[in-house]
ZAZARO-509592 format. One record per residue: x, y, z of N, C-alpha, C in turn. Coordinates in pm, whole numbers, plus 50000, padded with zeros to 5 digits. Each point is the difference from the previous one (the first is absolute). Layout:
BEGIN
XYZXYZXYZ...
END
This chain:
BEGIN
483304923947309500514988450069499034996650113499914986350030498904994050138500525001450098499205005950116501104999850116500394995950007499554982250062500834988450033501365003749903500314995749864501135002349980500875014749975499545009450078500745009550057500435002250146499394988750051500264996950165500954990050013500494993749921501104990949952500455005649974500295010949908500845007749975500935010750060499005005650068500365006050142500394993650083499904989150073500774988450078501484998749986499835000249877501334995449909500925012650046499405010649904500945013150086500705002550099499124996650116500025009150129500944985850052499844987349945501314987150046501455010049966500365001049878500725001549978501045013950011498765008650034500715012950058500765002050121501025008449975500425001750155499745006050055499185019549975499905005650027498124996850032499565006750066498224999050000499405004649887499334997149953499465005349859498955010550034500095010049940498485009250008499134992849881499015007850005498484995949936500585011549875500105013150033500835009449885500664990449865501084992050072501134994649924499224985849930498814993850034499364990249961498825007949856499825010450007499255005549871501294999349949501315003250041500955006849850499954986649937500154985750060500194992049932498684991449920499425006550032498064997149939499395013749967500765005149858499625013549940498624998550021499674991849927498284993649917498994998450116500534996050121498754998850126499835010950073498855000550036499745011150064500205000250123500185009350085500964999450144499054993650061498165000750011499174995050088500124986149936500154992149937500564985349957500744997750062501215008149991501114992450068499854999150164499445015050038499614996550189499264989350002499244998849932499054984350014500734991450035500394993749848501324990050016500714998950128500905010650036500615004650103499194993850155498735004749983499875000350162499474984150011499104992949884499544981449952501454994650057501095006749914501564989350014499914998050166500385014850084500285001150121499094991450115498325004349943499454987950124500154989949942500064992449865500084985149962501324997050086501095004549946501514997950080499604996750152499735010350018500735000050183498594994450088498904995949891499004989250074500394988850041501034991149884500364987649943500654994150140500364991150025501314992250101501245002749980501005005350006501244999049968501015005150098501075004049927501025009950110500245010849925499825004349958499555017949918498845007449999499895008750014498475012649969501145012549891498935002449958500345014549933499495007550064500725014050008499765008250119500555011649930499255016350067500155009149904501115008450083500854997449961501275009150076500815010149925500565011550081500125013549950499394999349880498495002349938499435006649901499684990549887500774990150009500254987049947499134986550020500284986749904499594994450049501184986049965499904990250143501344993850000499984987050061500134986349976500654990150079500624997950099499164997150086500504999650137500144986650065500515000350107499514982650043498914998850146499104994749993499175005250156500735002050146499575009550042500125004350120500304989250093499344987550036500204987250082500874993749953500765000849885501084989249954501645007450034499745014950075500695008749987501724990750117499544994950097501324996050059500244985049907499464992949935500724987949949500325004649878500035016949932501074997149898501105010050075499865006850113501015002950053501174996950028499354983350054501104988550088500414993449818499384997549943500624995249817501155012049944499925012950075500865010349913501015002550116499884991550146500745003250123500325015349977499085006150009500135011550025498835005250132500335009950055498895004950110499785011949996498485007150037499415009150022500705012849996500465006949949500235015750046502144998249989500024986649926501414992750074501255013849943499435005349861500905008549941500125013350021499355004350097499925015150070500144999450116500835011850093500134998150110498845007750042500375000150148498895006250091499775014449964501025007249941500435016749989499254999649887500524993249860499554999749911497525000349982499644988350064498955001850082499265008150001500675007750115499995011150085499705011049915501275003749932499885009549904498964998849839499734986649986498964996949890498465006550063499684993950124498755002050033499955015349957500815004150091500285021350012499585001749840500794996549919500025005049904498434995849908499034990850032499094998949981498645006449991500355001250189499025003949994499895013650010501125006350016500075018149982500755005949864499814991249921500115005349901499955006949901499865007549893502025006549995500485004650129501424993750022500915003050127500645006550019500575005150007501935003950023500544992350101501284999049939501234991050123500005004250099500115021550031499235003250158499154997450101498964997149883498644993950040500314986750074500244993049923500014984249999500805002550155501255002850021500615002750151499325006150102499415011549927499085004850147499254992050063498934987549887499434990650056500124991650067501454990449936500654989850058500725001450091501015012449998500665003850119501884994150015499464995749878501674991749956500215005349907501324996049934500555003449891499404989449880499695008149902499414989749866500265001049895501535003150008500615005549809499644983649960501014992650061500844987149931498434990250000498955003550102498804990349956499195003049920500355014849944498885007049885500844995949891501434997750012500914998849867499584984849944499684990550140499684984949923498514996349960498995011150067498704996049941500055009749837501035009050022499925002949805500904989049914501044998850077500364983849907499124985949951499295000850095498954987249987499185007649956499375011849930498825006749912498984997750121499835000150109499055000150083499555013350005500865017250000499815007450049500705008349849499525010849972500435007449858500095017850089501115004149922499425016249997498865005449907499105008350039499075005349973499875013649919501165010050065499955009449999501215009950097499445014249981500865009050087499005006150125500175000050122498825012550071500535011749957499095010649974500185013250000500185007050133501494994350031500365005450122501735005949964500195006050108501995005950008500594987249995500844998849878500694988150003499134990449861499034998350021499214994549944500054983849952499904999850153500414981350027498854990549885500854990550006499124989149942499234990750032498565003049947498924992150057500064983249934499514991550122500164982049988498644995950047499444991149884498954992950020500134986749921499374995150031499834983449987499784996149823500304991749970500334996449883498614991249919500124997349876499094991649931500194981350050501705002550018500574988450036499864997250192499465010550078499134998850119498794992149990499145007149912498954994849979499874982949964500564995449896500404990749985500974985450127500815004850014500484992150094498724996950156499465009650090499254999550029498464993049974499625000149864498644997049962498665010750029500525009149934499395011150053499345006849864498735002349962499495005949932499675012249955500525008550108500505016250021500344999450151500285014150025500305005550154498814996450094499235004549966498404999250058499674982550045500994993049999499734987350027501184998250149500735009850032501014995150072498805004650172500564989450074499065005150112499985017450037498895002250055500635013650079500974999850156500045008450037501235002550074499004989850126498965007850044499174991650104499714986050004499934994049818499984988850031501384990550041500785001749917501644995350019500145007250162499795006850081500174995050162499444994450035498544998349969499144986250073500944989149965500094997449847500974985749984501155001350053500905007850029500954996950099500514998050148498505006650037499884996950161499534988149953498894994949936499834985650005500994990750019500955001049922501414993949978500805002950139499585005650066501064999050169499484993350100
END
């Protein structure tokens, strides 16, 4: 197959998916091409796309690759969905996401020793919303359950792994900025 019409093809995909597509899951459906074809394809689609004028880029999020809408158009489809920033989590919730981020795998101990509050009921709604998953057990007395951030973190965010979330030093510069 010619790139060009495997870069259409791929277009096509990654429209209609909901989830981010890996490059993995793009050979299963192109037995016959070879994976360095398809990264081709893949990376031609991505700068042709997100060169062009529009209100979308494709963008490679959790591991994936996915339809997005640009970064600058971000408050006028906000005010179109009257919805706002951060509008569906509280401050605790937040609070307890960051924790659980960036010291992750957690425990609920953990997560309190940090925050200093109580964080059952805000760890109970970032696992309802798939923001935050159990992981595991620590090999400790009791052998509490470890919480880290989800595929569906990655995603909601726009985040291409962990390694993209600021570090701790930078997120205080930006928040003293912000005072």
């Amino acid at each position: 197959m010619e790139t060009r019409e495997l870069q259409e093809i791929l277009e096509a995909i990654i429209y209609v998916a909901e989830d981010p597509i890996k490059p993995d899951q793009f050979k299963e459906i192109f037995p016959d091409e070879s994976f360095d074809n398809i990264e081709l394809a893949l990376k031609n689609l991505v700068e042709e796309f997100n060169s062009r004028p529009g209100g979308m880029l494709i963008r490679e999020v959790a591991g994936g690759f996915r339809m997005t809408t640009r970064p600058e158009h971000h408050e006028f489809i906000r005010a179109y969905l009257k919805s706002r920033p951060n509008a569906k989590l509280s401050m605790a919730a937040l609070e307890t996401l960051a924790v659980v981020a960036y010291k992750q795998p957690v425990t609920l101990a953990e997560v309190l020793a940090i925050r200093g509050k109580k964080s059952s009921s805000a760890l109970q709604t970032l696992l309802e919303k798939k923001l935050v998953s159990i992981v595991g057990r620590k090999q400790a007395v009791g052998r509490p359950i470890l919480y880290g951030t989800s595929k569906d973190f990655l995603i909601h965010f726009g985040l291409k792994d962990l390694s993209e979330l600021p570090t701790l030093e930078e997120f205080a510069q930006m928040a003293g900025d912000q005072l």
